[in-house]
C-alpha positions as CSV (number, residue, x, y, z in Angstrom):
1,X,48.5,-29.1,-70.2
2,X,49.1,-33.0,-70.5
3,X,45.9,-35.4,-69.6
4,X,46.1,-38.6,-68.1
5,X,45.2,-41.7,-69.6
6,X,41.3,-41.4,-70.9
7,X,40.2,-43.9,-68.3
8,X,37.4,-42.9,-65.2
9,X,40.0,-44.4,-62.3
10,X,42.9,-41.8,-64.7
11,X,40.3,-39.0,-65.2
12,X,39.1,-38.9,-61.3
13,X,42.7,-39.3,-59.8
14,X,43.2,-36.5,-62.4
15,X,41.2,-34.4,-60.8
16,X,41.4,-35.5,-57.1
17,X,45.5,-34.9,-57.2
18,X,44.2,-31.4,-58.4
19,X,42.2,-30.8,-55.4
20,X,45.0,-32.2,-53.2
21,X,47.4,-29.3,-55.2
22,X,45.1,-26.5,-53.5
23,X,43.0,-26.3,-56.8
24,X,39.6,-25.4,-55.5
25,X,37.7,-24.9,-59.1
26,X,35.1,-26.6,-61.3
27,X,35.8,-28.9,-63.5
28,X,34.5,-29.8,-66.7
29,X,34.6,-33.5,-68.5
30,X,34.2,-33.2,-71.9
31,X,34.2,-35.9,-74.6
32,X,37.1,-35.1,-76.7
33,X,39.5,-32.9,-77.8
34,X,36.9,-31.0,-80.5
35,X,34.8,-30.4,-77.6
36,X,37.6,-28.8,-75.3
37,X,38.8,-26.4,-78.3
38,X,34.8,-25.5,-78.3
39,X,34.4,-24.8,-74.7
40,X,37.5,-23.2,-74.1
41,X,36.0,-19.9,-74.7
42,X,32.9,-20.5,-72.4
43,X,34.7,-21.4,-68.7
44,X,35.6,-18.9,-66.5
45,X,39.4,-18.3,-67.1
46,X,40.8,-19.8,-64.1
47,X,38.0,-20.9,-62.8
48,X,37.2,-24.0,-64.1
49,X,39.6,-26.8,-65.7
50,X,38.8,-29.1,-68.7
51,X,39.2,-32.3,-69.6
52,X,38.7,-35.1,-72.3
53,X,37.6,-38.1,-71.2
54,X,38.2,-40.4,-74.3
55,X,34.6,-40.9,-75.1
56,X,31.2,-40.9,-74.0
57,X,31.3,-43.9,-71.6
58,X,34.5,-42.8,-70.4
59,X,32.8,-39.6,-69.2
60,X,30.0,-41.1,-67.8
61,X,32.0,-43.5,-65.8
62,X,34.4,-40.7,-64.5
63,X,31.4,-39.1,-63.5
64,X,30.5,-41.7,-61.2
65,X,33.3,-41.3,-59.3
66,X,31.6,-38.8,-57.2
67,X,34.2,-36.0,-57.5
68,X,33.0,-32.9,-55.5
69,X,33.0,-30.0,-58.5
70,X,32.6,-32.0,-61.1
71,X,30.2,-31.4,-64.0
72,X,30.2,-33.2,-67.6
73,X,29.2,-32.4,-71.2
74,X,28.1,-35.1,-73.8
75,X,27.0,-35.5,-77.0
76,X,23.0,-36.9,-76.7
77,X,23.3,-39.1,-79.8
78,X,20.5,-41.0,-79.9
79,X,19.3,-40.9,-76.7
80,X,16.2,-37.8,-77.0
81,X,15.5,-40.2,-80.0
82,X,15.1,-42.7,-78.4
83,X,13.5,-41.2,-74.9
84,X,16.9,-42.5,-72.8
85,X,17.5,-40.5,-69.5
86,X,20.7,-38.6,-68.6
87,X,22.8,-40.6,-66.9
88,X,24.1,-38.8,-64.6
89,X,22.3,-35.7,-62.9
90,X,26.1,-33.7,-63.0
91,X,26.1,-34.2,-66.8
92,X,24.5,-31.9,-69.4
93,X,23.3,-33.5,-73.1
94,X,23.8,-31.4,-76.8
95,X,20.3,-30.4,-77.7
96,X,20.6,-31.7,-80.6
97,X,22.5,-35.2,-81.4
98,X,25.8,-33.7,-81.1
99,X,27.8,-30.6,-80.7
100,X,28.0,-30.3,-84.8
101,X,24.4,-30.6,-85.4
102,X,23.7,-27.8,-82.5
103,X,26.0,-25.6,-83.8
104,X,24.8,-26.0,-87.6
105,X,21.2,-25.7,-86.1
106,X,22.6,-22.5,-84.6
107,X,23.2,-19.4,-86.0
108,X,27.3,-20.4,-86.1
109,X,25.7,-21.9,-89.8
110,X,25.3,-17.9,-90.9
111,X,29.0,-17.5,-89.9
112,X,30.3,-19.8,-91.8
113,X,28.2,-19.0,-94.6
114,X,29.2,-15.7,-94.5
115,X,33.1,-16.5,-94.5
116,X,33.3,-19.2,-97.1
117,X,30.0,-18.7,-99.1
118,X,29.3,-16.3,-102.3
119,X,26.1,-14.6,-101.7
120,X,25.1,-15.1,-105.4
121,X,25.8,-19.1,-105.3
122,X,23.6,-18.7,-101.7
123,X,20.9,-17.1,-103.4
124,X,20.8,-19.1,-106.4
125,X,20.5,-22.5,-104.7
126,X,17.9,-21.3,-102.4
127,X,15.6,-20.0,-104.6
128,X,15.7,-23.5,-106.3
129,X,15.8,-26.0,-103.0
130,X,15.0,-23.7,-100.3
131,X,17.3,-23.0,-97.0
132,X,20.4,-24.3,-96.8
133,X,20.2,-25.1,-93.3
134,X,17.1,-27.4,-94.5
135,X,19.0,-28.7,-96.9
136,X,21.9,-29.9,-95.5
137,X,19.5,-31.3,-92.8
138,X,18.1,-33.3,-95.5
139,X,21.0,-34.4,-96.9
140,X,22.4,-35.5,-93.8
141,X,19.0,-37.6,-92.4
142,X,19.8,-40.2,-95.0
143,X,23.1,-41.3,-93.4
144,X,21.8,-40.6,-90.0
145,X,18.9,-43.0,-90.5
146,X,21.6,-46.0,-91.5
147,X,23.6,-44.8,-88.4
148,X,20.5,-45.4,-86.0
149,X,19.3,-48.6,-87.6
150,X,22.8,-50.3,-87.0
151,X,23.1,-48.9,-83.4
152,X,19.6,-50.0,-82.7
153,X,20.0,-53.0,-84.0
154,X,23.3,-54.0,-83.5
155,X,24.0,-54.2,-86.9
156,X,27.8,-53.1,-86.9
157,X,27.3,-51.5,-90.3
158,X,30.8,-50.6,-91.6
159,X,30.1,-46.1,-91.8
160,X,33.6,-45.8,-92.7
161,X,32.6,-47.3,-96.3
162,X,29.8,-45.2,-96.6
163,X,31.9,-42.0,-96.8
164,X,30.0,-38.8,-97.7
165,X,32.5,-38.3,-100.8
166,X,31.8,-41.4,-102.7
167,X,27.7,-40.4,-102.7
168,X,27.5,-36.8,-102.7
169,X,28.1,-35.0,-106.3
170,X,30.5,-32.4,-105.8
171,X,29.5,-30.2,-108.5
172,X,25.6,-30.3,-107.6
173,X,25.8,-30.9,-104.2
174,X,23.3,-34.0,-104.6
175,X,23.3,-37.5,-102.6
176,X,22.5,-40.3,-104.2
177,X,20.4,-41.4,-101.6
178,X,19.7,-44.5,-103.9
179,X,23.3,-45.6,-104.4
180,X,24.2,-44.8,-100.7
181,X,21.3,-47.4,-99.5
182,X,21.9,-50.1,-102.0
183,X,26.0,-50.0,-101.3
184,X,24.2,-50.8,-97.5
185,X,22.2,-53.2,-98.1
186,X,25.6,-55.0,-100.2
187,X,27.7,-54.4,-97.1
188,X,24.8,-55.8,-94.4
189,X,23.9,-58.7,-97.1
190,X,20.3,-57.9,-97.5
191,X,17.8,-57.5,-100.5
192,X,17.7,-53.9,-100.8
193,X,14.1,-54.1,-99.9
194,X,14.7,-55.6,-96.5
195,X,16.8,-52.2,-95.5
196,X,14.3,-49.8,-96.8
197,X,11.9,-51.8,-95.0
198,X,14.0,-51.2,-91.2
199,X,14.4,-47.9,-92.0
200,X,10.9,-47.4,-92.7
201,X,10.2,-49.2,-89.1
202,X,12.2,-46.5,-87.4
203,X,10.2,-44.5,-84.9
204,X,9.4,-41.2,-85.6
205,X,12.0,-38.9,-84.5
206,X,13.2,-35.2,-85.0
207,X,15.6,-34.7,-87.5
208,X,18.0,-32.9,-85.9
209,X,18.1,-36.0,-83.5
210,X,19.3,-38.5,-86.1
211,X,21.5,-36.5,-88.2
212,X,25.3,-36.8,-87.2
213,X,27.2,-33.8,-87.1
214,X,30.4,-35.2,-88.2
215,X,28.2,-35.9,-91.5
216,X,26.7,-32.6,-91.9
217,X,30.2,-30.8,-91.6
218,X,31.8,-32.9,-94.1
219,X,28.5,-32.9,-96.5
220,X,28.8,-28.5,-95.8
221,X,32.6,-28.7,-96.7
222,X,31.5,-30.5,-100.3
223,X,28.8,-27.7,-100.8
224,X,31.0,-24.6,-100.1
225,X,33.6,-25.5,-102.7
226,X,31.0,-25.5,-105.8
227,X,27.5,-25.2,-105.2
228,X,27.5,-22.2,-102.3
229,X,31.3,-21.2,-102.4
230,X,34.2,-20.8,-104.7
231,X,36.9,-22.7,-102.6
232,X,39.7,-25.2,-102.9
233,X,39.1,-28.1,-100.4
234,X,42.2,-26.9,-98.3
235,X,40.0,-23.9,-97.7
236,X,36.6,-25.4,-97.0
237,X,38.5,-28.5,-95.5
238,X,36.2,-30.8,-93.2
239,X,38.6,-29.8,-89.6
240,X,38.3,-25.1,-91.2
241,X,34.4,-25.6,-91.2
242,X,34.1,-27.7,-88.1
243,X,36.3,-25.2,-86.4
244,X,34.7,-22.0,-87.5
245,X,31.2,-23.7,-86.6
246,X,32.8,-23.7,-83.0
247,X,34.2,-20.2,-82.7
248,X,31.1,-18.4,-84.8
249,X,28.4,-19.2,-81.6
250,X,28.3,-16.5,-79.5
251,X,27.6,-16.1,-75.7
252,X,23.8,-15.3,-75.9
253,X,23.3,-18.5,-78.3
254,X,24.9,-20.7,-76.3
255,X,22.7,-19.6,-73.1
256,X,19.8,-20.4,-74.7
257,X,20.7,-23.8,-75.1
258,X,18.9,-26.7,-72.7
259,X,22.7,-27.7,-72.7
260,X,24.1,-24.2,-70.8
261,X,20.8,-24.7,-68.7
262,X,21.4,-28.2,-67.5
263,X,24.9,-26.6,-66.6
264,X,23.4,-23.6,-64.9
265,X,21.4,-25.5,-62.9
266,X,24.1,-27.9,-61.7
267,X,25.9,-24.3,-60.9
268,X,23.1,-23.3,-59.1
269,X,22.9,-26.9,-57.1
270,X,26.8,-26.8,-56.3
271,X,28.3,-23.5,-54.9
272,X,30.5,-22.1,-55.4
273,X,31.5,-24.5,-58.2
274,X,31.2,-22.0,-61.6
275,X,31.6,-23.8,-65.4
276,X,29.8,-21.1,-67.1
277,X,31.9,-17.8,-67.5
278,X,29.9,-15.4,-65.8
């Protein structure tokens, strides 16, 4: 099916030229592309139609549109860090700060494990550093850390130079959290000790608020080549794990969510408007 233009005036004509076509369905904005591969499997077949809005803001906007039927899903970022409302009473938030992380936090992580990972490798490196889950948790807060201090601050730190790859060892699986902050503190032009010093003025916050999940799938594709699998990086590619991470969560999972129940309470508010298959 073709889209129009990511835009709320494209998305909301979108779905009112629908309506005029007899469609008499739900509908369900979603931030991307990822995200519609991800829910795919969770509307009711027929019932409901997706659609990518472009972004976060585009979603939001298209939301305000007012379209009868019309429910959204976004990534939270840092908004549960940093106490922000929804906003928009149709749209439901990730749990976590994104789809990634809540699927990593989920037990989709044992799936993947279980396809790409060696048992033995599994067991070894968690008798020495404990969990992976944990792990790659910690691993990831780091990054997630720099990405909220530029956000909150306005900072426009450059992440694209901060790539995962140049600071995590790919045989050991360890960041080098020290040569991660101080290439930061070169690309901001600060003394290394002013950064450490923001970050350490960060209010507290839950992890799995922080991290991003874009980072924890690529940090979890360098981990299950060497250190908890045996595979060549066109196997335990960045886009393989991210999209078994979105097939492996299963119905019962997903309903547990405060995500599905923001969404089953809109359902509940809007009959006979369904974007949960029953």
């Amino acid at each position: 099916m073709s889209f129009p233009a990511p835009s709320p005036g494209g998305v909301a004509g979108w779905m009112k030229m629908m309506r005029a076509a007899g469609y008499g369905g739900a509908f369900l904005l979603v931030e991307g592309p990822d995200d519609r591969r991800f829910w795919t499997r969770h509307v009711p077949d027929g019932g409901c139609r997706l659609h990518p809005c472009g972004g976060r803001q585009a979603l939001v906007d298209a939301m305000a549109r007012g379209v009868p039927g019309a429910a959204g899903v976004m990534d939270a970022d840092f908004d549960h860090a940093e106490g922000r409302p929804c906003p928009h009473p149709g749209i439901a938030r990730t749990d976590t700060h994104d789809l990634e992380t809540l699927l990593i936090r989920s037990p989709a992580l044992l799936g993947v494990l279980a396809e790409l990972g060696q048992p033995e490798r599994i067991a070894r490196f968690e008798a020495a550093q404990g969990p992976v889950r944990g792990a790659l948790l910690a691993r990831g807060l780091p990054l997630g850390a720099l990405r909220w201090l530029s956000v909150r601050e306005g900072l426009g730190l450059d992440l694209d130079r901060l790539s995962v790859r140049r600071f995590v060892d790919a045989r050991t699986w360890d960041l080098d959290v020290h040569g991660l902050y101080a290439e930061a503190a070169r690309l901001l032009g600060w003394p290394a000790a002013r950064l450490l010093g923001a970050l350490d003025a960060l209010p507290p916050a839950d992890p799995w608020q922080v991290v991003q999940g874009h980072d924890l799938v690529r940090l979890l594709a360098v981990g299950l080549r060497r250190t908890l699998g045996d595979n060549k990086p066109s196997v335990a590619g960045e886009e393989r794990v991210a999209a078994l991470l979105r097939t492996a969560l299963d119905r019962t999972d997903l309903l547990e969510t405060d995500m599905a129940r923001a969404l089953r309470r809109w359902q509940g508010a809007n009959p006979p408007y369904q974007v949960l298959a029953a």
